[in-house]
C-alpha positions as CSV (number, residue, x, y, z in Angstrom):
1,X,-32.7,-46.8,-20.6
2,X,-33.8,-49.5,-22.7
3,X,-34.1,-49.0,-26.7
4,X,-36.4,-51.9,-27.1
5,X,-39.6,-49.6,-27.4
6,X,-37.6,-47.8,-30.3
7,X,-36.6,-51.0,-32.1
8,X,-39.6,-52.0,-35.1
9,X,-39.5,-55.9,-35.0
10,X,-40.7,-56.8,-38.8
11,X,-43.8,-59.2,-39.2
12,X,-41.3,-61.4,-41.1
13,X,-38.6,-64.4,-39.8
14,X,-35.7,-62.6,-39.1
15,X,-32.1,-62.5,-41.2
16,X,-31.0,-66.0,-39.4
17,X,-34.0,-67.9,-40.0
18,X,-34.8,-66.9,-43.0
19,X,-30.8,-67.4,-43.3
20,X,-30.9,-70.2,-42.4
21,X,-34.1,-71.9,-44.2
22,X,-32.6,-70.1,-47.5
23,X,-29.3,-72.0,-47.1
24,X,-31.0,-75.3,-46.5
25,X,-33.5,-76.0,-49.1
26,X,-30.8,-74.7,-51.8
27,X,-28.2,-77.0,-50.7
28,X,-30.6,-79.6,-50.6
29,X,-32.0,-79.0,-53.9
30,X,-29.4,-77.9,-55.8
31,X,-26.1,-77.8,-54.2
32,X,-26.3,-81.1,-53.0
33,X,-27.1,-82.7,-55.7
34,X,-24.2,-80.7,-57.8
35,X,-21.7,-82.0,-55.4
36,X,-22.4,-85.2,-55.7
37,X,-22.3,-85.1,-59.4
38,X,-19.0,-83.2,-59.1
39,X,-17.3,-85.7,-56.3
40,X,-18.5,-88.5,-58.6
41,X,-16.4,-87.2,-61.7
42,X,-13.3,-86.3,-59.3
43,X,-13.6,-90.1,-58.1
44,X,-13.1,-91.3,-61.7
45,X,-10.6,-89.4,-61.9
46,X,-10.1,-86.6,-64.9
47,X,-8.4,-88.4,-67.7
48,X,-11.5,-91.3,-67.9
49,X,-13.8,-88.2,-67.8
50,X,-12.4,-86.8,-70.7
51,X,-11.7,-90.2,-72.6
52,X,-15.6,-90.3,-72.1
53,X,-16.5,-87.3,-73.5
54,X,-13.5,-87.1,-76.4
55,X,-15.9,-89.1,-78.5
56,X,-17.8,-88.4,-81.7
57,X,-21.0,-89.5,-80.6
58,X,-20.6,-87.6,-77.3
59,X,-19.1,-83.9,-78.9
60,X,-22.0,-84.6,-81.7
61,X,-25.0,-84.6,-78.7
62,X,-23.8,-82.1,-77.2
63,X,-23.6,-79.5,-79.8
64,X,-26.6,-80.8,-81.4
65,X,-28.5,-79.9,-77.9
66,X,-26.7,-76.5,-77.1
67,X,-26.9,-75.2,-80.6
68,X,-30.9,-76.5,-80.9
69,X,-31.3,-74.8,-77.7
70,X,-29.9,-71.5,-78.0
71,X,-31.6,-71.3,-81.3
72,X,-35.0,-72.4,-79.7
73,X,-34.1,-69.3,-76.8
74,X,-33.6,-67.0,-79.1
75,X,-36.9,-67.7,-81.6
76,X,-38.5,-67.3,-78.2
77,X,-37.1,-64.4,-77.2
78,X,-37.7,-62.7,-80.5
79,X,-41.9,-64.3,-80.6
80,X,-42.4,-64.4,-77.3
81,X,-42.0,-61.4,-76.4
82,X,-44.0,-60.1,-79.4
83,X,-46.9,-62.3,-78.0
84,X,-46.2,-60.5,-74.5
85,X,-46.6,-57.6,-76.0
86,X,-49.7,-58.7,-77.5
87,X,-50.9,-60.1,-74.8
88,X,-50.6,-56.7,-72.2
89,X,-51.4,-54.2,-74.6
90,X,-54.6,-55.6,-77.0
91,X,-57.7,-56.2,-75.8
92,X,-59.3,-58.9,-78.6
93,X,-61.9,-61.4,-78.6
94,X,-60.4,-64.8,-77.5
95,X,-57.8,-63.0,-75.5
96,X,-58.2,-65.0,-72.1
97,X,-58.1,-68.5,-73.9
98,X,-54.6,-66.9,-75.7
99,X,-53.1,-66.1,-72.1
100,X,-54.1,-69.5,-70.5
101,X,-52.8,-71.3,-73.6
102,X,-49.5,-69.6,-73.0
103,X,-49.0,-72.1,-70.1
104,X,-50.1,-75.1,-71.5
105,X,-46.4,-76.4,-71.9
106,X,-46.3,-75.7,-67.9
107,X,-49.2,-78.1,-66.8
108,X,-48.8,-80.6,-69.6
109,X,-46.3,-83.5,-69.0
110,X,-43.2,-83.7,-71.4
111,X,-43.9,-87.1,-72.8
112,X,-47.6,-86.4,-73.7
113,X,-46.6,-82.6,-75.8
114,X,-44.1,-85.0,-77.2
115,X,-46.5,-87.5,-78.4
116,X,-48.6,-85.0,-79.4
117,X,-46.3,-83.0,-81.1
118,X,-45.2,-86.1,-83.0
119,X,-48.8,-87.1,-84.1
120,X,-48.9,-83.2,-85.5
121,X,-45.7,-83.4,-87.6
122,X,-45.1,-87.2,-88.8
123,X,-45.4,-87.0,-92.4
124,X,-49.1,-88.4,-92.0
125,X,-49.9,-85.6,-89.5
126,X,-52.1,-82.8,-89.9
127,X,-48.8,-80.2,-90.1
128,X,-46.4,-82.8,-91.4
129,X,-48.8,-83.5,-94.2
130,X,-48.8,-80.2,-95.0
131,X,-44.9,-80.4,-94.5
132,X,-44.6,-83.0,-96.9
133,X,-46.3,-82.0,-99.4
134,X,-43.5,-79.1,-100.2
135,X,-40.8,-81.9,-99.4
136,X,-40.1,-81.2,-96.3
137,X,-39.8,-83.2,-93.4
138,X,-40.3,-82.5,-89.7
139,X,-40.6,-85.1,-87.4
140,X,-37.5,-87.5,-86.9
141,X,-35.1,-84.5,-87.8
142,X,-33.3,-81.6,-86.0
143,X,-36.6,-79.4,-87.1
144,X,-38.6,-81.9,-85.1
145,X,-36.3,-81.3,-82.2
146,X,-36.0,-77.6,-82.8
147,X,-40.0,-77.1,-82.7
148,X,-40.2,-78.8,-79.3
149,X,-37.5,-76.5,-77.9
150,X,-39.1,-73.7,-79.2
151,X,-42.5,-75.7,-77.3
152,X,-41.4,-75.8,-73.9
153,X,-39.3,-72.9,-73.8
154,X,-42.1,-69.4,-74.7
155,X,-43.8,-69.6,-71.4
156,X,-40.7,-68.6,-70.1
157,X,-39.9,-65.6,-71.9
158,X,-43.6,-64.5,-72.5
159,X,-44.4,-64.6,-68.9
160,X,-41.7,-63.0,-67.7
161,X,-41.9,-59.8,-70.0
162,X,-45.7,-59.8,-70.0
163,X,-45.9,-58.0,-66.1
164,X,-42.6,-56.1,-67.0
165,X,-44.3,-54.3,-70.4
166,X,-48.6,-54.2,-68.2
167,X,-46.1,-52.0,-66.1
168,X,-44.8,-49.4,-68.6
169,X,-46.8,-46.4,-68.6
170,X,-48.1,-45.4,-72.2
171,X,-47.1,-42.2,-71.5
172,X,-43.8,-42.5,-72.0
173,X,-44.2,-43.8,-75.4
174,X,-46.2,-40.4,-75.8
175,X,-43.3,-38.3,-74.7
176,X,-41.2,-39.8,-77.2
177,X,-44.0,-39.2,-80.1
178,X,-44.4,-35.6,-79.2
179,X,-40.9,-34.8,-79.2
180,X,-40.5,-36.5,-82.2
181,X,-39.2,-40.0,-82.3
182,X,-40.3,-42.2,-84.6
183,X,-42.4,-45.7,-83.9
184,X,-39.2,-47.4,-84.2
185,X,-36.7,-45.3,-82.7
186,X,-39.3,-45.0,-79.5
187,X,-39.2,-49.0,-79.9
188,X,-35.3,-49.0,-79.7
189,X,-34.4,-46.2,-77.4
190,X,-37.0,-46.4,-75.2
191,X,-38.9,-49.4,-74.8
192,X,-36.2,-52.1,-75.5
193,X,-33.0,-50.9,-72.4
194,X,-36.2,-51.0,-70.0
195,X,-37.3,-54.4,-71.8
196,X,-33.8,-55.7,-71.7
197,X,-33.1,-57.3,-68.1
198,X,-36.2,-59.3,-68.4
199,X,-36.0,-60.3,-71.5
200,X,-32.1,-62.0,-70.5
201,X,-34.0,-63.5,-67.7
202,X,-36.5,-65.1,-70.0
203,X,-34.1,-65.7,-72.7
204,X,-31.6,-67.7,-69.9
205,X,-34.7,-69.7,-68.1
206,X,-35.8,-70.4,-72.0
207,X,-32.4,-71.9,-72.6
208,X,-31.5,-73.8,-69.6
209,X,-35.3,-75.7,-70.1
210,X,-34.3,-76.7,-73.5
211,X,-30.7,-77.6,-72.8
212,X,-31.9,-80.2,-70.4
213,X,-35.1,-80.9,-71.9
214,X,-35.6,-84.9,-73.0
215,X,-39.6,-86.1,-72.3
216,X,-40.8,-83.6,-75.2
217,X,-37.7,-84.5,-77.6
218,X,-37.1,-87.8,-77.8
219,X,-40.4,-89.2,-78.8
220,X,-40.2,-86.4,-82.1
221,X,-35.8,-87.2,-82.5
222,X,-35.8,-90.0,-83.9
223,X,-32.8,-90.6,-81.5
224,X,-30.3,-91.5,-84.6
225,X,-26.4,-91.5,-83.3
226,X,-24.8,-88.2,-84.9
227,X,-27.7,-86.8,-86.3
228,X,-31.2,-86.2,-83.6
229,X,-29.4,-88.0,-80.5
230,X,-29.3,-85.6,-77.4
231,X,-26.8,-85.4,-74.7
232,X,-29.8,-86.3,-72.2
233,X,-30.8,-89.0,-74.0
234,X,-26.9,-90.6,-74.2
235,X,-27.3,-89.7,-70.4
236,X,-29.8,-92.1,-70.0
237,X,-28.6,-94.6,-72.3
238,X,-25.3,-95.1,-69.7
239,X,-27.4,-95.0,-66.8
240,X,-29.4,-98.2,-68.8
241,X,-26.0,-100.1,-69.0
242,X,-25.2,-99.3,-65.8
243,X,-22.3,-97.5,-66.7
244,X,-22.6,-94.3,-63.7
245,X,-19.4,-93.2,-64.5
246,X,-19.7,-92.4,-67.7
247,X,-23.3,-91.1,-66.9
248,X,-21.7,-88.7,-65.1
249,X,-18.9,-87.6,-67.3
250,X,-21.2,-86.3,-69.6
251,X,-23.7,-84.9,-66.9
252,X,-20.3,-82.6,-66.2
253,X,-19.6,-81.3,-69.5
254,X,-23.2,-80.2,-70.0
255,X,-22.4,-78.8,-66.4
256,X,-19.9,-77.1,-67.4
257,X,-21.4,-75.8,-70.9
258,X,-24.3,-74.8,-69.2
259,X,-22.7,-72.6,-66.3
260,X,-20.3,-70.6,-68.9
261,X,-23.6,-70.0,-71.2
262,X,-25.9,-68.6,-68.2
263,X,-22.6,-67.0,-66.4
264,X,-22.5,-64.7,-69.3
265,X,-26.3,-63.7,-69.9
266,X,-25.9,-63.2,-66.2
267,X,-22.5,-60.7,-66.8
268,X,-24.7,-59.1,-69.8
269,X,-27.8,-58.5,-67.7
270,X,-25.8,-57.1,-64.9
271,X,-24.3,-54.8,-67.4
272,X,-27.4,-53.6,-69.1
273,X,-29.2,-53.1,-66.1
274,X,-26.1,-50.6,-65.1
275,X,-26.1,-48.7,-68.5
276,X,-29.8,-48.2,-67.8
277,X,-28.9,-46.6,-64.3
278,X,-26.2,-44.7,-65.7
279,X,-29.2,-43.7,-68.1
């Protein structure tokens, strides 16, 4: 007897195709590249890689873009998702032209928010002016690169906690209210471990834009060795002399940096999400 009348064939490709299609655009997009970034720093060999990065000007970049970043992530996290939660629970006048101008960094090339963002801040600016007059300075210092972080990164945390919070039922928030609970201990016991996966998600999308970000930063640096010059930037400046290899040394270390940093929001999301189960 045949069991093929029994068997429900899905409407979608099956495990091998879509196996298969998975496997190919994601080593052609990201492994791919990765591996030949990887094979190029093996070919030089691992004592020029690290002579190449074991340099002031090099360590300097780098922690001026990771620390920059993370700070720009976590102002987002904290701001943006207050905006998402402005955003799915108020109904105000002007509301729609809010929530499209959340995505604005999306659409809008990196060089033109950077020139723009420049033109705002320069000490004859509109907000630089403003800036100045208090004696303080915006544009062509680690502010300037901190406020164009903090730029390209809030989309990411705002819309991915905006469907996550439209989604919690207002009831909930009730339950807690009638048995009791404060505002702010509903807030922290009860909104925030639901909250808290997406929020990492947004948080580690917000940071790996801004760790690699250059189009929006380097027009608002000022690009001075040691003090606004990003990794990127120094990336570019090898490929410019033509020096690949050491291009590539310092494409690794941010490699690196960058996989440790996401590998543990990953290990904390995965942990949070299981404390909420055990919940």
């Amino acid at each position: 007897m045949s069991l093929r009348p029994f068997i429900r064939r899905s409407p979608m490709p099956g495990l091998g195709l879509s196996m298969g299609i998975t496997l190919t655009m994601v080593s052609l997009v990201v492994l791919l590249p990765i591996g030949a970034l990887m094979m190029r720093g093996i070919a030089y060999g691992p004592a020029n890689l690290w002579a190449v990065i074991d340099r002031p000007r090099v360590w300097a970049a780098l922690l001026l873009s990771f620390r920059l970043a993370l700070l720009a992530a976590l102002f987002n996290l904290l701001f943006g998702g207050l905006l998402a939660w402005v955003l799915a629970r108020y109904r105000f006048p002007g509301r729609r032209i809010l929530d499209a101008a959340v995505d604005l960094p999306f659409a809008l090339p990196t060089a033109v928010a950077g020139i723009a963002l420049t033109a705002l801040y320069v000490p004859k600016g509109v907000l630089g002016g403003l800036a100045a007059g208090i004696g303080w300075k915006i544009a062509y210092t680690q502010w300037g690169i901190f406020i164009a972080l903090v730029f390209v990164g809030l989309p990411f945390v705002t819309r991915t906690l905006q469907p996550v919070i439209e989604e919690i039922d207002r009831e909930v928030e009730e339950a807690s209210a009638t048995l009791g609970a404060s505002r702010a201990h509903t807030l922290r016991r009860v909104i925030l471990p639901m909250l808290a996966p997406a929020a990492l998600t947004g948080f580690a999308l917000a940071l790996a834009r801004a760790v690699g970000e250059y189009g929006s930063v380097i027009f608002i640096a000022g690009n001075l060795p040691m003090k606004t010059e990003i990794a990127p930037l120094l990336i570019v400046i090898q490929l410019e002399e033509f020096n690949y290899d050491a291009a590539a040394a310092i494409g690794i270390a941010m490699l690196v940096i960058s996989f440790a940093m996401l590998l543990a929001i990953n290990l904390i999301q995965i942990w949070s999400r299981r404390r909420i189960g055990d919940v």
